[in-house]
Structures are given as structure tokens and as C-alpha cells.
TIVEXMAR-689791 format. One record per residue: residue in three letters; x, y negated, z of N, C-alpha, C in turn. Coordinates in steps of 0.05 Angstrom, whole numbers, plus 5000, padded with zeros to 4 digits. Last residue first. Example, Ala and Ser with C-alpha at 12.3 -4.5 7.8 and 13.67 -1.06 7.14 Angstrom:
% TIVEXMAR-689791
SER525750455142527350215143525849995157;ALA526451145156524650905156526450665156;
***
This chain:
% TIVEXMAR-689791
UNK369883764796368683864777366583614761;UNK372883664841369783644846368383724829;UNK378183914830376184044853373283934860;UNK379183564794377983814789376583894808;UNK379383064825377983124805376683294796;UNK384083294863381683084869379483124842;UNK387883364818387483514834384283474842;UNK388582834793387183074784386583164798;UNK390882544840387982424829387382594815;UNK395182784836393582814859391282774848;UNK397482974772397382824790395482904815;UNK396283364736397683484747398683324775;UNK395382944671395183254697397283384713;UNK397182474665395582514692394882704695;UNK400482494613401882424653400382464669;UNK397982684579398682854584398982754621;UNK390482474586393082384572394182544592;UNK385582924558385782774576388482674571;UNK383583284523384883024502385582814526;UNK379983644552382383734528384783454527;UNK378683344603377883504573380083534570;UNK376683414667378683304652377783464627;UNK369483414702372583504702373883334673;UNK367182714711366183014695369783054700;UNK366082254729365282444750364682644724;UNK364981824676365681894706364282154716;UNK368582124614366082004635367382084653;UNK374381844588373482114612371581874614;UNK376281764518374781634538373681824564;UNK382881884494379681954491378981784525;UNK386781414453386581584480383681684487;UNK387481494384386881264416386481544436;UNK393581654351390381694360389681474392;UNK399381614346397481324345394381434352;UNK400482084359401281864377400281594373;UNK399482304317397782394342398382204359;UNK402882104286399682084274398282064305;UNK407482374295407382074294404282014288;UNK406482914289406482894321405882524323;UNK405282884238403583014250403782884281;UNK411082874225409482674222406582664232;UNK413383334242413483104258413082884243;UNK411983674213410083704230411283494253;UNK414083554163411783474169409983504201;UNK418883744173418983374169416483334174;UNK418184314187419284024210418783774207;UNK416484414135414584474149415084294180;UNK419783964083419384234099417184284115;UNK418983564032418883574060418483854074;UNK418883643973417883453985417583444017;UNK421484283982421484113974418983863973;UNK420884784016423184564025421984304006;UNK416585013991416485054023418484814031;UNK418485073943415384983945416084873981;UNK422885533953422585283940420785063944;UNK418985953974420985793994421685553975;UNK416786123931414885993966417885873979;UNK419286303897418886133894416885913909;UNK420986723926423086663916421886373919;UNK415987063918416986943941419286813948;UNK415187083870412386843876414486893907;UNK418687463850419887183842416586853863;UNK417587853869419887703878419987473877;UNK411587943853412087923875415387773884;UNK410488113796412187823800413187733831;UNK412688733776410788603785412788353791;UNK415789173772413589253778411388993791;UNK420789083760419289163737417489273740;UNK423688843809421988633788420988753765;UNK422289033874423089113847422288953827;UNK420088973917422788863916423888913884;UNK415089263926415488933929418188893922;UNK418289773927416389783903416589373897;UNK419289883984420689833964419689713939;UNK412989514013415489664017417389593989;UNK407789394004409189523981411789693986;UNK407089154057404889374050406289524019;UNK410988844066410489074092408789204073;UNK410088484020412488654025412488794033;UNK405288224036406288304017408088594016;UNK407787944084405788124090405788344061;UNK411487574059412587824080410887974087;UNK407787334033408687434014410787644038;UNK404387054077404887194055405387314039;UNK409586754095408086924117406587144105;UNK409486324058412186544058411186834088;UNK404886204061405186364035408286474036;UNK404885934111403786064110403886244085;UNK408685474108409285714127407686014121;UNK406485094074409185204073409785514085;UNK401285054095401285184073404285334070;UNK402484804145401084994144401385214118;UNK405484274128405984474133405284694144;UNK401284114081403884144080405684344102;UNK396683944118396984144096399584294083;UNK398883544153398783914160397484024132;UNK400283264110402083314131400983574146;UNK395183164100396583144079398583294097;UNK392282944146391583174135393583324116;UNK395082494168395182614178394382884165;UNK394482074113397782184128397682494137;UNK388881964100389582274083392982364101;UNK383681524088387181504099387481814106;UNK380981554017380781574054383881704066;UNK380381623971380881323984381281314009;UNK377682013952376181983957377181633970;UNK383082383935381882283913378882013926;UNK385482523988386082263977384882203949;UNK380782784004380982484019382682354005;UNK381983243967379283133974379682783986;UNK386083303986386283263966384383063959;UNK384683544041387083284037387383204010;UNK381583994037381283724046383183494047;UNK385184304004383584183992381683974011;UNK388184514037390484344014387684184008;UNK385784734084387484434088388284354064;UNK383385094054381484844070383684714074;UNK387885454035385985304015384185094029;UNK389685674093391685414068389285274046;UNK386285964100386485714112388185544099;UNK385686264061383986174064384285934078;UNK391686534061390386344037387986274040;UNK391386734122394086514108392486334085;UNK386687074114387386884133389586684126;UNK389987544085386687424073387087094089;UNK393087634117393287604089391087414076;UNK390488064158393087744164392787584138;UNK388588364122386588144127388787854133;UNK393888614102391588544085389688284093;UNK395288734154397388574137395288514119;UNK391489194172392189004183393588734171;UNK390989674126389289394135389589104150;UNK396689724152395689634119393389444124;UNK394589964195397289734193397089574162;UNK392190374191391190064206393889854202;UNK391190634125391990574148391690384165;UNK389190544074386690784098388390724133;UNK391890364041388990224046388190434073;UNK394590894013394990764038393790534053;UNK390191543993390391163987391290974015;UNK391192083992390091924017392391574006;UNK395292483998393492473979391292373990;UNK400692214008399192554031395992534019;UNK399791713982400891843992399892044013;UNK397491243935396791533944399691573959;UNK395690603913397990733918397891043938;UNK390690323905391390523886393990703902;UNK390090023947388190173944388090443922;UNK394489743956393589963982392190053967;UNK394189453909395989753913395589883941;UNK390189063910390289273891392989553899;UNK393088743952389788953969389389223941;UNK396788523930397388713953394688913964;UNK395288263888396988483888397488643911;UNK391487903921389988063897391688273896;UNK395687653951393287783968391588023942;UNK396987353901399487573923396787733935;UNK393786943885395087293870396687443882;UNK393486693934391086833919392487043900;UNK398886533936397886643955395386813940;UNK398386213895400686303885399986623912;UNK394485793906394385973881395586233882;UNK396485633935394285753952393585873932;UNK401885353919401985583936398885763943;UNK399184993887400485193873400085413890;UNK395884633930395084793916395584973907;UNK401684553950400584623970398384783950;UNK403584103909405084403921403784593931;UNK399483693918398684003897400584103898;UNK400483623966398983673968397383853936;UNK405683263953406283533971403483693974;UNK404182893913405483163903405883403922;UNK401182633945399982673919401882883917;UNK407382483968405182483987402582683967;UNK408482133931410882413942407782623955;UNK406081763920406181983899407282233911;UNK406881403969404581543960403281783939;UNK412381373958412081493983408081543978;UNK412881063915414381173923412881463939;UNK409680513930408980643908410281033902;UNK413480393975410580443981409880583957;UNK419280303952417580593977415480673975;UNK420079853911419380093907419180393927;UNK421579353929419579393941417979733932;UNK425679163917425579163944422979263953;UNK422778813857425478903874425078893908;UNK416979093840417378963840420779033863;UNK416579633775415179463808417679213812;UNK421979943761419079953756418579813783;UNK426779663706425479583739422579683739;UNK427179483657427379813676425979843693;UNK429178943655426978993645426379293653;UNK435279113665433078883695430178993682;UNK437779683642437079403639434079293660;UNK442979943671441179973666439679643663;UNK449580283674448080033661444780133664;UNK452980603721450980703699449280463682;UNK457080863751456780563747455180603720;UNK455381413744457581303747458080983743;UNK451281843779451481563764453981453767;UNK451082563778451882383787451682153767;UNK446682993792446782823778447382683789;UNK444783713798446083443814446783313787;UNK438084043793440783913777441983713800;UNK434584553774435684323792437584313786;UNK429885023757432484853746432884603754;UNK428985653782427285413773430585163771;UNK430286013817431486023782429885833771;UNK429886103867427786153860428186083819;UNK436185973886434986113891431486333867;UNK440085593838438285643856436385853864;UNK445485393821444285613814443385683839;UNK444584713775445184843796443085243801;UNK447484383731445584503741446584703754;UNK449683743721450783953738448684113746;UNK450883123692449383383694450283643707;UNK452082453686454182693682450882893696;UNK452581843648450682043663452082303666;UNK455981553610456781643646454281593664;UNK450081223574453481343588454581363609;UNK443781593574445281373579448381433583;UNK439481983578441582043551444281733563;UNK435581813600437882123617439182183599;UNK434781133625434781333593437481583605;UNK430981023685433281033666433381313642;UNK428080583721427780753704429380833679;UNK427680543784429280533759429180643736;UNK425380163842425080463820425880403804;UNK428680083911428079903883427480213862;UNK429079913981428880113952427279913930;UNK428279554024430679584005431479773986;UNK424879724061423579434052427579414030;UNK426180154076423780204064423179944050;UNK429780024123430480124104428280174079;UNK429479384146427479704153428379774116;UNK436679144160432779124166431979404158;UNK441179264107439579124138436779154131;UNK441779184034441979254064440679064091;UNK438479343983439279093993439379284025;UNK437779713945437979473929438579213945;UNK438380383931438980233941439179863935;UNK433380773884435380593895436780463914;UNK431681283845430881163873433081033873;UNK430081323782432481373803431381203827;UNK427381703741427081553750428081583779;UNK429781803675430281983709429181693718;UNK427982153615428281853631428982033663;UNK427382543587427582353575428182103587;UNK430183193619428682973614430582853590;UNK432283673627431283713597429583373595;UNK435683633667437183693648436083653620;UNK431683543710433383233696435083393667;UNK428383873730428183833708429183583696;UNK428883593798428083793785428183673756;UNK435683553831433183343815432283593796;UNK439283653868436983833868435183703857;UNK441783053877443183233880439983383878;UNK446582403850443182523872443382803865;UNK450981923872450282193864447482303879;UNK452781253848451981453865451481733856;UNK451080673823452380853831452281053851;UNK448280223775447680503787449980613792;UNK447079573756449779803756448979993779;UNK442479233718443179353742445679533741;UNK444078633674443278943686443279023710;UNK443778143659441978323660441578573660;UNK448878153711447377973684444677993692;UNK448678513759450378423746448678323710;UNK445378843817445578683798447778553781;UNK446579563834448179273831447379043822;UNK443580033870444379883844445279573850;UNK446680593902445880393899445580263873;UNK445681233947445781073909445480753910;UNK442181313991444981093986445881013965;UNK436881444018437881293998440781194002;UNK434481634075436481834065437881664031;UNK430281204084434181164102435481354094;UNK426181384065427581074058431281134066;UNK425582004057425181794076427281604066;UNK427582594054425682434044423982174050;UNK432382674076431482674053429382614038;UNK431382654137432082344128432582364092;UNK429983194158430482884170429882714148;UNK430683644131428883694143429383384157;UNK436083594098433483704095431283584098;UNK439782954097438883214114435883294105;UNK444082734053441882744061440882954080;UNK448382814018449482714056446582744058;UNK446382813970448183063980447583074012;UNK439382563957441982593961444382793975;UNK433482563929435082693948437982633948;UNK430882313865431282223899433582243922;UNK429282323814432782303822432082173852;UNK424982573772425482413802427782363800;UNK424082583703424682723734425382533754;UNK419182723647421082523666422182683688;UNK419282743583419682903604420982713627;UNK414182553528415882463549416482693562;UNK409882773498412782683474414682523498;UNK405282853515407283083518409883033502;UNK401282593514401782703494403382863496;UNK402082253559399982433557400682663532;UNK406682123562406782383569403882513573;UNK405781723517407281903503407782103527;UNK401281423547400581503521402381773511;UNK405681103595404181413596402881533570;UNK409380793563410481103571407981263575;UNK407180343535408380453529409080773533;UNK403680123579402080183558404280333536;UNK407080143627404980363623404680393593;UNK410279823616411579993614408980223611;UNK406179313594408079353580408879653589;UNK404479193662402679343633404779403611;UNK409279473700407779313693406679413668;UNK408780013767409479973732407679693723;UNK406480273790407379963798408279863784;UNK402580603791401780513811403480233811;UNK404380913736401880863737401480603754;UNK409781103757409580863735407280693739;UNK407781343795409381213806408980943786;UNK405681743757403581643772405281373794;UNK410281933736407981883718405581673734;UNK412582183777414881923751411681813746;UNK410182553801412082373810412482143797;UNK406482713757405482713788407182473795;UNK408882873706406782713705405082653735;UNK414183023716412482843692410882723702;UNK413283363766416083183751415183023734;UNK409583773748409683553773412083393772;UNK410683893696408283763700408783553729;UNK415684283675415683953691413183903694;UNK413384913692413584703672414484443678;UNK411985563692414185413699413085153687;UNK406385873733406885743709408885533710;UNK405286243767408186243770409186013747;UNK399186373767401686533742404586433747;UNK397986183802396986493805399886473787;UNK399985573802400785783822400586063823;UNK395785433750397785493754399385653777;UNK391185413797391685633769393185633764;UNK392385033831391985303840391885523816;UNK392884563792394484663797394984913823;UNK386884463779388784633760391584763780;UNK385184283830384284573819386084613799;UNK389683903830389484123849388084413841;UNK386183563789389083723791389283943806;UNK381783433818381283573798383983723790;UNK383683143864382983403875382583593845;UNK385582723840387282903848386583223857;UNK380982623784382182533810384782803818;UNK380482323715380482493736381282433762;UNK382582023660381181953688380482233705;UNK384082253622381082303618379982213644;UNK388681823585387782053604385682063605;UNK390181433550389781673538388681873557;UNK389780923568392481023565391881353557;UNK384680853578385480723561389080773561;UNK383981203620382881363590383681123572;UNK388281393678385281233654385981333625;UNK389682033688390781773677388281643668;UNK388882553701389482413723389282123716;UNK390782863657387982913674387282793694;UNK394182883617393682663622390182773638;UNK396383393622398383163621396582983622;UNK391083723590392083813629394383463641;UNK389583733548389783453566390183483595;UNK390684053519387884183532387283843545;UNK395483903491392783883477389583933499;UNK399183943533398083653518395583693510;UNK398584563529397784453557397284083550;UNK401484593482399384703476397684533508;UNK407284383494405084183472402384373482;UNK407984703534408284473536406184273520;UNK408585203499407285123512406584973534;UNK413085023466410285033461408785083475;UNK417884923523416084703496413984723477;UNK417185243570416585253541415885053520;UNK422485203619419685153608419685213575;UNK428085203631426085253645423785233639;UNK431885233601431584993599428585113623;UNK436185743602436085423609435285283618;UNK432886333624433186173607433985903621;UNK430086613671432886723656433986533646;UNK424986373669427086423693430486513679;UNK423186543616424386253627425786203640;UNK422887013623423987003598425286663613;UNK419387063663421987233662423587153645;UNK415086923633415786783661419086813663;UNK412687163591414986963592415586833610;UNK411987723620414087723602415387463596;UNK407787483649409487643660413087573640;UNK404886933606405287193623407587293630;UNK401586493589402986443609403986713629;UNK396386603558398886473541401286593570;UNK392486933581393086963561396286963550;UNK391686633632393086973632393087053606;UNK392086063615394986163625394486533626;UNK385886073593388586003576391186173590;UNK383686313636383886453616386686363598;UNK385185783679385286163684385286353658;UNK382585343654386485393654386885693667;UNK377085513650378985413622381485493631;UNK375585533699375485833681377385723662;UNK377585013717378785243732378285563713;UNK373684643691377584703685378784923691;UNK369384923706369984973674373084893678;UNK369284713758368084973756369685123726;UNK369684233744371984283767371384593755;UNK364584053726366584043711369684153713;UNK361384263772361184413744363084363721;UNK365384193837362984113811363084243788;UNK365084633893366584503872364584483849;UNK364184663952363584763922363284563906;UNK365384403992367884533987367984743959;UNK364783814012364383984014365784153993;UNK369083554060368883534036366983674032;UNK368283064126370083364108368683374071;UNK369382694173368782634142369782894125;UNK371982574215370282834213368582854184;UNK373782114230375982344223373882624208;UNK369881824256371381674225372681894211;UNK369782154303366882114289368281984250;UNK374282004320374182274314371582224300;UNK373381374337375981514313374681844304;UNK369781384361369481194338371981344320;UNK371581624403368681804394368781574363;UNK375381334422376181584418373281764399;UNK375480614392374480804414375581024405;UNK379580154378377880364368377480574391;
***
């Protein structure tokens, strides 16, 4: 592939006004959540156990937010990813707690992609409906953050065959919303040697099962993670989502789908920070004279403006490509970590312009949306894991093509500047 054949293939963008049906989810789930989804019960959740509202859980079934993604012969209304994404930037304004991306992103669309007819035609109907809660069970203790947590080779849990079961052992550790699931779907170990990716298996196990043990954990942003250890755990062969040895790829494309409506939440979650911070320069008086009037205020304001505008073109061109079928690694990956960085950049701009006031929780959600940027920010891959997948992308680009007799571009390869034959080059121009 040529260098003008690739970038010409790469330059495929979206456009970026959104359709009349995209137009109506986005007024629909903005009014519903500043109605239903407020201040008072955010706080109330965060505090609380179980982290979400089971009525309004069912009430989000009914709009069909749970099945907005799913064919319609399993009850969804078919949608694409990018139509999520618009929801899930409305959610992000309000901080809206819920398993959705646990349910119905990870587990739901994993099932969707490898699941045989039997498990679909069974499970998704009941989380369209909202009568399922599922959770991942990925990460591991020994796992490293920012390396090998999210990647084939951070797996050691293993399963066993024995009859017809599998035997699950191991401990997984920061599983969102396993305390209130109905199933955990466990990443596995299922065969050693060779490319660790060609030896995961998906599991789909009952989170009521024996010697399941629960350990919620007390995390930062008060959203509800759990270590979960398997204690030689039975699970039956019929479980098996996909085929043995072969659950990554199905795996690793949902993860992928999910770091990219993180990324929405956040541009959400950014859009109401930028709203709270430009509303109090403009109300907040001191020396009788609205602090909006200063250059430093202004200054953090626009920085401001800048973070969630550019986060919103990367989450939504990568959304865009992967609803559209188009190879998405490289965008997906700086959306991810552009966005990561950028809403905790954010919400410290935030801060400089509120001062004390930002730090107080009976003046607003500001803590908890920056509490909850760093959550968002580590999980499905940090801003490192991605930006060295970024560097693995750039290293497969083809090498650009120099006409003769024109100075060096941009994209010239690194070893030859700085050779003689540059030298020679430039100086002819």
C-alpha cells in the first residue's frame, strides 16, 4: 500500500450533524435524566451499596436505552454505536450511575458477537428488558495497570475441564457491579504456550454459584468494584460463550466499543463541567466585579472549551468508524487517550476558577465528575496502554513516498535525517 493510498483510505471522517433520530434520543435522555437522574440521587447512590437504582433501571428498560444496540429479533431496536455514544454523553452530564456498560456493552454485546443462538435467544430479551445484570470479571491482582491488564497475557484464572464442567480458579479484582449481578462473565485461562490470545475461553457464570466469595472494594470515585475470588467454581461446558481458545477476539472488540463510550461519558461529563465553570465566573462577584472579567479566568474557561471539543471529534470519529465497519484501532486508541487526559485537565481547570467552593459537595457535583474522570481514565486502558497502541499502529503505516528532488516532509523515515545524503538534499531544497 502506498503512503497517498493509506492516508487517502484514513481520511474518511464523519460528518458530525447528527440525524433526526440521534437529534430526539439526545433531547429524550437529557430531559428524562434532568428530571429523574438528580443531584440528590446521585449522592444518595454514591453513598449507597448497591450503586444504581433499580427503578430507574426498569424506567431506562422501558425507554429501550438496554436494548439500543441489539437486533430487533432479540428485542433491540438495532442501533449503532455511535447512537449509544449519543446517549451515553447524556448520561456523563448527570454522573448517571448504572451497570449499562457492564450489561449491556461488555457481557451483552460479547454474548451478542459469540454467543450461540440458544444463549442469545435466551439472555439478551431479559437484559433488554432489564430482568439481567451482568459484569466482566477480567483484571487480575498481579496484573499491571497500564501493561498487561488488559491484554491476553494479564489472564491467569484458569478453567479446568473435568466431565462436564469447567473448574474456575483464581481471583479477579475491580469487577464493576459483580455484587448486584446475575451472571459474571469470567475471562479464562484455557491452555498454555504460544500467543497468549489464542488461550482465553468466556464463561459465563451464575454470581449466585458455590464458593463465589465478594469483596467490595472502597474506591475512590464510590462507584462499586469488587474482588472476586473463584474457588474451584463448577461451571457447566454448555456456559461456554464461543468457541474454546478462542474468546479474545470477541473479547477485545467489545473492550474496544466500551473505551469509546467511556470517552463519550467523559465529553458529557466535560460539557457539564465547562457549563459549571463559565456559569460561576459569571455569577461569582468579588470587589463588585464578576470574576469572568479576569484573564486568568478567561483563560481556564477557553483551555476548557478546547479539552471537550476536541475530546468530542475523537470520541465521535471512532464511534462513527466503528458503527460504519471501518478499521477504528488507531482512532479508538487516541480517543481514549486524549479524552482520558483531557477531562481530568478539565475538571483542574474547573477547580482554578471555583477555588474552594470546587471542593465542596453542597455546592455542586464538581467532586464527584472529578473523582469520577479518573475512574473512566484507568479503566479499559489508561492513557500509556493507549498511547502505545498508537505508537504499534504508526509502526505499521507504510512509509510515505519522497518525490525526487523536493526537500524531506514531515513523514520522511526517522534514520535518514540527519544522514549526509540529507544534508545534500536540503541544501538543494
Amino acid at each position: 500500500m502506498t503512503w497517498a493510498k493509506f492516508t487517502t483510505e484514513r481520511s474518511r471522517v464523519m460528518d458530525f450533524s447528527i440525524n433526526e433520530q440521534q437529534k430526539m434520543l439526545k433531547q429524550v435522555a437529557r430531559d428524562f435524566l434532568k428530571k429523574e437522574c438528580t443531584e440528590t440521587l446521585v449522592r444518595e447512590i454514591e453513598s449507597g451499596d448497591e450503586g444504581y437504582s433499580p427503578e430507574l433501571w426498569r424506567k431506562i428498560a422501558d425507554l429501550e436505552w438496554l436494548g439500543l444496540v441489539y437486533p430487533e429479533k432479540y428485542g433491540g431496536t438495532g442501533g449503532s454505536i455511535l447512537d449509544l455514544a449519543v446517549l451515553y454523553g447524556e448520561m456523563g452530564r448527570t454522573m448517571f450511575p448504572s451497570p449499562h456498560l457492564s450489561t449491556v456493552v461488555l457481557c451483552g454485546l460479547a454474548i451478542l458477537n459469540a454467543g450461540n443462538e440458544e444463549q442469545k435467544a435466551e439472555l439478551l430479551p431479559k437484559i433488554v428488558n432489564g430482568d439481567l445484570i451482568l459484569a466482566l470479571a477480567l483484571t487480575e491482582p498481579e496484573s499491571s495497570w497500564d501493561g498487561n491488564a488488559w491484554d491476553a497475557g494479564g489472564v491467569t484464572v484458569r478453567a479446568t475441564p473435568d466431565g462436564d464442567n469447567y473448574v474456575i480458579e483464581g481471583t479477579k479484582i475491580f469487577v464493576h457491579d459483580a455484587h448486584i449481578a446475575d451472571y459474571l462473565l469470567c475471562v479464562a485461562k484455557t491452555r498454555d504456550g504460544g500467543n497468549p490470545e489464542g488461550g482465553i475461553t468466556l464463561f459465563l457464570v451464575d454470581a449466585k454459584s458455590p464458593r463465589i466469595s465478594y469483596t467490595l472494594l472502597d474506591t475512590t470515585a464510590g462507584d462499586k468494584q469488587s474482588e472476586v475470588i473463584f474457588d474451584n467454581v463448577r461451571v457447566p461446558k454448555k456456559n461456554m460463550v464461543g468457541e474454546l481458545n478462542s474468546g479474545w477476539a470477541p473479547l477485545a472488540e467489545v473492550m474496544q466499543q466500551g473505551a469509546v463510550l467511556l470517552c463519550a461519558a467523559m465529553v458529557g461529563a466535560g460539557e457539564k463541567v465547562l457549563e459549571m465553570t463559565v456559569e460561576y465566573a459569571k455569577t461569582r462577584i468579588q470587589f463588585e466585579q464578576p470574576i469572568g472579567i479576569n484573564q486568568y479566568v478567561q483563560e481556564q474557561c477557553v483551555y476548557l472549551v478546547s479539552e471537550v471539543d476536541c475530546s468530542r471529534w475523537v470520541t465521535y470519529q471512532a464511534a462513527w468508524r466503528i458503527s460504519q465497519g471501518l478499521p477504528c484501532d488507531y482512532e479508538v486508541a487516541i480517543a481514549k487517550t486524549w479524552t482520558s487526559n483531557a477531562i481530568e485537565r478539565a475538571c483542574w481547570r474547573a477547580h482554578q476558577v471555583m477555588a474552594g467552593v470546587g471542593y465542596t459537595t453542597d455546592r455542586g457535583l464538581l467532586p464527584l465528575y472529578t473523582k469520577r474522570a479518573k475512574t473512566q481514565q484507568l479503566y479499559l486502558g489508561d492513557s500509556a496502554y493507549h498511547l502505545e497502541k498508537v505508537a504499534r499502529q504508526l509502526d505499521k503505516w507504510p512509509a510515505p513516498e519522497m518525490p525526487k528532488g523536493k526537500a524531506l516532509g514531515l513523514w520522511e523515515k526517522v534514520e535518514y535525517l540527519g544522514t549526509p545524503e540529507w544534508y545534500e538534499r536540503f541544501a538543494k531544497g
